[in-house]
N, C-alpha and C positions, 0 to 999 in steps of 0.2 A: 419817208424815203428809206435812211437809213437808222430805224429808230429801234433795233435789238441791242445791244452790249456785246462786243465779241465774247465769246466763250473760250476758255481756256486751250479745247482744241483748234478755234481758228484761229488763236496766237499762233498754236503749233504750224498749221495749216499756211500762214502767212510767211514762218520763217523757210518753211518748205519750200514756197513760190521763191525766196530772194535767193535760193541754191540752186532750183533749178531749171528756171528761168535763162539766166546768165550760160548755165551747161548746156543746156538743149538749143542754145543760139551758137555753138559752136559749128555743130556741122550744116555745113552752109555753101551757097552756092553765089556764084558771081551772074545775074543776068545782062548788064552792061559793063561795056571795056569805053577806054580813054576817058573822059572828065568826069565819070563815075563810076570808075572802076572796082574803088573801096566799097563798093554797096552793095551787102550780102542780102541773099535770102536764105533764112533759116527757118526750126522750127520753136524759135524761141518765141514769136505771136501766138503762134496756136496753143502753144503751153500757156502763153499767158491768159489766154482769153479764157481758158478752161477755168482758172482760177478766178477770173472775175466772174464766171456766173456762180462758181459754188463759194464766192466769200460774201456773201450778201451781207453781213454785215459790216464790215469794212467801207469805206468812201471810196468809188470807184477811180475820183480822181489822187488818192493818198496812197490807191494800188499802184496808179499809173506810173506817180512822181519815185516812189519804193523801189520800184522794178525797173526804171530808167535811169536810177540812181546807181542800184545793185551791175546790172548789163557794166557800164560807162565803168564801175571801179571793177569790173573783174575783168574785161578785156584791157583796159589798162595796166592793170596787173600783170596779167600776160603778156604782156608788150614789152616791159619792163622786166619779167624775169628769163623771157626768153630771146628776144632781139635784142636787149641791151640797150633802150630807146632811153631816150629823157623822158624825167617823172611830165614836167609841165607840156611837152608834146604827147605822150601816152594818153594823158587825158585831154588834150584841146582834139584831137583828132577823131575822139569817141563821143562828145558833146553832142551830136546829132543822133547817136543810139536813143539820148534821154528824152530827146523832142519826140523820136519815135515811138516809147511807149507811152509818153504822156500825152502827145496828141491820139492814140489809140484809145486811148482813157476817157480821153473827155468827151468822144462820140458817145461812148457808152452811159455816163453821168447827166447826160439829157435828160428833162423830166418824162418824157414818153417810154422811154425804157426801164425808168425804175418806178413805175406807181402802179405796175401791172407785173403779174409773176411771170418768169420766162418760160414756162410750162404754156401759158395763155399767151404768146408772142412766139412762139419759137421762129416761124416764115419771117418776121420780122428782124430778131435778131441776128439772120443768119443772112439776110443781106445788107443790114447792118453791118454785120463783121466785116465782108467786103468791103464797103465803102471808109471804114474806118482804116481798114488797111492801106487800103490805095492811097487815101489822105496822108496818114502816117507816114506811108512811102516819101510822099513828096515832101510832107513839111521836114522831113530826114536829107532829103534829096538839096532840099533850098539851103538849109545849116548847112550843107559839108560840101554847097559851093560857097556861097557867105566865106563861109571862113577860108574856103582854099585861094579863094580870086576876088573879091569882094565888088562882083560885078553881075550882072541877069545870068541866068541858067539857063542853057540851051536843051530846054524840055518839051520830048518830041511825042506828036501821037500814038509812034509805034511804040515808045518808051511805054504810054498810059496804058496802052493794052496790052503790052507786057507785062505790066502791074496787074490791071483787072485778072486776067488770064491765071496769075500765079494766086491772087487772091481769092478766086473760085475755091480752084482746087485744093487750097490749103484749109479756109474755114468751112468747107462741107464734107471734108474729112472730119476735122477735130469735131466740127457740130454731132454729126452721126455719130461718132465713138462717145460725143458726151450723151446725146438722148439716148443710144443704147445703153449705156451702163446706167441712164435711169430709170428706163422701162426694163431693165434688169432688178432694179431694187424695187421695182414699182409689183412685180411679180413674187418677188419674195415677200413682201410685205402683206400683199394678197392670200401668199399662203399658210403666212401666220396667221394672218385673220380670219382666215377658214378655219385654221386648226384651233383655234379659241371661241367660233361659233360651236363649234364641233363639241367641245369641251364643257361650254355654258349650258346645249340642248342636254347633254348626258346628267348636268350637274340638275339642270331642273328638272328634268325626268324622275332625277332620284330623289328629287324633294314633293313632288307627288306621292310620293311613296312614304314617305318621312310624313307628311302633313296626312296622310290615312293612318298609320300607327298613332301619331299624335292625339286623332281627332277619337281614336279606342282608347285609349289611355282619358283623355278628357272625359271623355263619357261615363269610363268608370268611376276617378275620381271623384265625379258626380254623384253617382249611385254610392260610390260609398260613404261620403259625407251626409246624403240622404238616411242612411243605413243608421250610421254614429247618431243623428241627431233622433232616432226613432227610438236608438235605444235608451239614448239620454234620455228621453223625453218620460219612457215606461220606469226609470229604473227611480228617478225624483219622484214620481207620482206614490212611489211604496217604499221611495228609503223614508227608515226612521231613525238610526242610528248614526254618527258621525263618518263610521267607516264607508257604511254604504251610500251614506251623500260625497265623501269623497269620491268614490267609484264614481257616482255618477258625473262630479265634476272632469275627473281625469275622461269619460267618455266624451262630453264634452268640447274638453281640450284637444281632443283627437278628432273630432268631428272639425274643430276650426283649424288644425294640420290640413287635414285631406281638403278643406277649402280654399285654404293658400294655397296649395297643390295644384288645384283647379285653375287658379286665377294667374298662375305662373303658366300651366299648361294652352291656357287661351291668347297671354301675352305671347309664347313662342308659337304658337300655333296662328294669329294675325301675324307675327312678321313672317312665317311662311307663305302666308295667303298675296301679302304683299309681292314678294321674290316672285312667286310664280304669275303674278298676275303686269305686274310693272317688270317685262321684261326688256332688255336689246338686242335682243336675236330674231331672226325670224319664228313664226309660228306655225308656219306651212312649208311640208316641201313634198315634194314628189317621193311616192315611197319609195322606187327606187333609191335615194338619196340616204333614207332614213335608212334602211337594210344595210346600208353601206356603211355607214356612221356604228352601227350596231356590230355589226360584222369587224370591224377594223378594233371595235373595245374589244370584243369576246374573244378574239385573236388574242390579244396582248393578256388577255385574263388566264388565257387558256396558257399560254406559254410562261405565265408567272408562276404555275401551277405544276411548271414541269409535263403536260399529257401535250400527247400529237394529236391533235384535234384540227380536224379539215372542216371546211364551211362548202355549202352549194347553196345558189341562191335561187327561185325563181317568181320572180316578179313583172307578171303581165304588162305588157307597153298599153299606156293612153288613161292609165288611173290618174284622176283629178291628185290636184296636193293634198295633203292628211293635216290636221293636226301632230306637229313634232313631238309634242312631251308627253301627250295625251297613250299614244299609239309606243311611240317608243319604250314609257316605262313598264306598259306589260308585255312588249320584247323582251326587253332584257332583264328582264323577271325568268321570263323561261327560257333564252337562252344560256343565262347563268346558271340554273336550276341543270340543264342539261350538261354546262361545263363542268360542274361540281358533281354529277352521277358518274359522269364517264369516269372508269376508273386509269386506263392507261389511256387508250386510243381509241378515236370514234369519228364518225361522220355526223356532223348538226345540216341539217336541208331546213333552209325557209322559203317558204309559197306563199306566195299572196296573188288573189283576184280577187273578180270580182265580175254581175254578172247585171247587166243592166234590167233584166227580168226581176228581183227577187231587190236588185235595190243591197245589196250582202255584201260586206268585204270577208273573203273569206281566208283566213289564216292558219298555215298547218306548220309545225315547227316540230321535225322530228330528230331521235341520234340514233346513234349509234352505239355500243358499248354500253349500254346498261339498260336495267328493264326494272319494274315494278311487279312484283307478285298480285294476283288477279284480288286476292283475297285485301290487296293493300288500297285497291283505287280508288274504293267511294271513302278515303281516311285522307286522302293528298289535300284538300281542301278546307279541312278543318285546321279552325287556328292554334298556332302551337304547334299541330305535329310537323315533327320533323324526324328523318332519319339520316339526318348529317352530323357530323360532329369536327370542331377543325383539331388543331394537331394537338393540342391540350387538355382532348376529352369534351371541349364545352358545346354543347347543343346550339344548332342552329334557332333563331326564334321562329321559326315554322310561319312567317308572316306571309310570302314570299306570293304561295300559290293562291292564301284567300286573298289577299290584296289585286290577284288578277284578277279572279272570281268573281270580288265588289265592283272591279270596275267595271267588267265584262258587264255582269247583268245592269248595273247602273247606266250605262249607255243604248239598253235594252238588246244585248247579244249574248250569245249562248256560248260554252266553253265546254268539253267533253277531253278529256284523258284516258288512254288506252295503252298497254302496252302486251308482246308476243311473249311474255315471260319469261325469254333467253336471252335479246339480245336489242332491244326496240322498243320505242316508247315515243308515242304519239299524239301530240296536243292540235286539236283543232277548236277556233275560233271565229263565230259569224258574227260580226257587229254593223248596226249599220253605218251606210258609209255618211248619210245626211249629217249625222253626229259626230262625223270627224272633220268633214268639211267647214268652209270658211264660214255660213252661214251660223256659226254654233259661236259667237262673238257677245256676249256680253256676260254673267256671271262665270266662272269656274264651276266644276264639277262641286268640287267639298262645299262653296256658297251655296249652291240650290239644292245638295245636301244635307247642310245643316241650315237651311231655313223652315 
């Protein structure tokens, strides 16, 4: 039932209710005159009710007796500092305030309303309220005759639905103001969860890309540990002198370097395989989506950069969902690559279709503001080069465009690079779409890769 441990801020939270509780029961309204004349309607229920659904851990009946407790000594209080009343009359004549919130209380401490979340009851709760109110009403009503006459109450049915009446109106107020301020957080929290799926797709896009350089680098280290042990191997066969069997040992030594290298490079290289493979995001979305996602980084890339760089997007309506990290990371391979050409200001356009004849997703990602020398284009591709450098002189790793290349043709689609030599420069990609599609579900690309 109530089996969490308050937390520090619903101490806070609690001392909050015993202020303002008692204050919001001030402005008040009289609905009967003569033998119940004292009997206010305020909106000191509705405050309180608010707090008994957000203090869930607290004992609803320990809110009840708190808050009936608190009412009883602050209108006392008041009684005493402004009418000049007696201490022991100030509080006998408020004694039916405390039945009221504690009989309000203990509707709600029923087992049916706390073994289920109030998100899964809400229709319930809320005629609940009602009824606890009305109750409250009376067992307030019955006290502060008791004690004024100590004889039956003359409680009429116009009275009760004068009660019900006020009880409507008051807790489908406070109800609505409470489920809107939580489908208020229930949105916001949606949109951080988008903005962290958003953030995870980009982070594993770039680790496709990471686990491709890895998977070069392993390879090498391969070949060259291969290398070292061939030479060890020639160089023992004819040493005869001490120095030149040391040589050979130090080659050797350097052949089991580039081994451990190797065996380092494969342990980081499976916990990438891992990451990308045991994910919590989705895997598929509508490229629309993705464009979108890609567009909103290269924005922020672009404006980190200092360049005015505008985006147009166009992407055919009714394309099946894509693979997300697959497709994404050789977007934003080239839309980077573009934001980093542009030298001040430029136009980037992304197109994507696709044509139920040919089975193609066809991809054209062009800018604006900068261009490629005619003489330069069959060189873009090759690993290493690069004709970037950042603000320190140091070269880009030129990985950027064969990384799209490998994957391009590894999915069996083509990639062509062009540009007008003034001002334009134009990437188009046909991959097919079966291989981006859902049906493409069990190894990774780099596993059927490297098998």
């Amino acid at each position: 039932m109530f089996n969490q441990k308050p937390l520090r801020q619903d101490w806070f939270l609690f001392v909050f209710m015993l202020i303002l509780v008692p204050i919001a029961g001030e402005p008040k309204i009289h609905p009967f005159t003569g033998d119940f004349e004292n009997f206010r309607v305020s909106f000191g229920s509705p405050v309180f009710l608010l707090f008994l659904l957000w203090l869930q851990s607290f004992s609803r009946i320990f809110l009840g007796i708190s808050a009936g407790i608190a009412v009883m000594i602050f209108r006392a209080c008041l009684d005493i500092a402004l009418y000049g009343q007696p201490v022991g009359h100030s509080f006998l004549i408020h004694v039916p305030n405390f039945f009221y919130y504690f009989t309000y209380a203990l509707f709600f401490a029923l087992p049916q309303l706390t073994r289920k979340s109030i998100y899964a009851q809400a229709l319930e709760i809320a005629f609940w309220a009602i009824f606890a109110e009305v109750f409250a009403s009376i067992a307030e009503l019955a006290v502060m005759n008791a004690i004024a006459y100590q004889h039956g109450y003359r409680f009429t049915l116009e009275m009760l639905l004068r009660l019900l009446f006020i009880a409507i109106l008051r807790c489908f107020f406070i109800l609505s103001f409470f489920f809107l301020f939580q489908l208020y957080n229930t949105e916001i929290r949606l949109a951080r969860k988008i903005k962290e799926q958003n953030r995870l797709a980009l982070l594993i896009s770039n680790l496709y890309e990471e686990a491709f350089e890895l998977r070069c680098s392993l390879k090498n280290a391969e070949d060259v540990t291969h290398d070292c042990y061939k030479v060890y191997d020639k160089i023992k066969n004819w040493a005869k002198t001490p120095e030149e069997q040391a040589i050979a040992r130090e080659v050797l030594r350097i052949a089991g370097e580039c081994h451990e290298i190797k065996k380092n490079h494969q342990r980081i290289y499976a916990g990438l395989q891992e990451l990308t493979s045991n994910r919590h995001v989705e895997d598929y979305l509508p490229p629309n989506q993705i464009v979108k996602l890609l567009v909103h980084t290269q924005s922020k890339y672009a404006r980190s950069l200092d360049k005015q760089i505008g985006f147009h997007t166009e992407v055919q309506k009714g394309l099946p969902p894509l693979h997300v990290f697959m497709l994404l990371s050789i977007l934003s391979n080239l839309a980077a690559n573009a934001v980093e050409a542009i030298k001040y200001s430029g136009l980037i356009t992304i197109a994507i279709s696709g044509k139920k004849g040919d089975g193609l997703l066809h991809i054209r990602i062009s800018n604006t503001g900068s261009f490629i020398p005619q003489h330069r284009l069959d060189k873009v591709f090759r690993p290493g080069y690069t004709t970037k450098f950042d603000s320190t002189g140091k070269a880009s790793s030129g990985v950027g465009l064969t990384y799209v290349r490998h994957q391009t043709e590894m999915l069996g689609g083509t990639i062509a690079i062009d540009s007008d030599g003034k001002n334009m420069v134009t990437c188009e990609i046909k991959l097919p779409c079966n291989k981006l599609q859902k049906q493409m579900e069990g190894k990774s690309n780099y596993e059927h890769n490297a098998d």
